[in-house]
N, C-alpha and C positions, 0 to 999 in steps of 0.2 A: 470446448473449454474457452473459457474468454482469459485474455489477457489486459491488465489494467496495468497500466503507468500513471503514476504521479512523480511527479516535482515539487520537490518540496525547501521550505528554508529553515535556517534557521538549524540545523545538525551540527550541533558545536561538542558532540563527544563522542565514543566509541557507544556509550550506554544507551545513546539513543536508537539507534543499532537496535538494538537489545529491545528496548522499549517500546518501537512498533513492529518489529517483529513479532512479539508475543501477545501486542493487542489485537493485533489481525487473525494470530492462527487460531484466537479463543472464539474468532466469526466462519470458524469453518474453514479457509480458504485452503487450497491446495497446495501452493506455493506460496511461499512471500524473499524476496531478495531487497535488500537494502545495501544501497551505494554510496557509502558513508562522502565521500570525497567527491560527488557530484549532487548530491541529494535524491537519487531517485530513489525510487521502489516499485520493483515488479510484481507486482501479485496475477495469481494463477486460479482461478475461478472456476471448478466445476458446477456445471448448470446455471444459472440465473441468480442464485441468491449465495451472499449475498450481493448488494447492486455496489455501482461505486459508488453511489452518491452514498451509503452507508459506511462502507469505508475510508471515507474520505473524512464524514465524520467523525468515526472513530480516532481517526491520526487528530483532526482541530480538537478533539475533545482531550487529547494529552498537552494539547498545547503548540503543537505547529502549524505552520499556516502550508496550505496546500496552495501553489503556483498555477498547478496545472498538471488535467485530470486528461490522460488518452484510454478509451474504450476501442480492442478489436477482437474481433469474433477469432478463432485460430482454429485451424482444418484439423480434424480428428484424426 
């Protein structure tokens, strides 16, 4: 399973919350946690696809700017 962190700006309501959460889980992913009060978001990746650099997409294509992108591999 990979784990992906992003940091993100710009989460100025509970709805946004909401909003990438449900654009992430329509790419498959496993998990997804969103930290409204910090801006993160943990997403949870079984197998390879999709990648983050798609994900990450997905979050700029609703309109947020992504900070910063952590990729790690995590023990079975």
């Amino acid at each position: 399973m990979t784990k992906v962190t992003m940091y993100l700006g710009e989460l100025t309501c509970p709805s946004c919350l909401t909003k990438i959460q449900t654009a992430l889980k329509k790419q498959g992913v496993a998990e997804v946690k969103v930290l409204f009060n910090t801006g993160k978001v943990i997403i949870r990746v079984n197998g390879e696809r999709p990648t983050a650099a798609v994900l990450e997409q997905v979050i700029t294509d609703l309109g947020y700017k992504v900070m910063k992108v952590r990729v790690k591999e995590e023990a079975k």
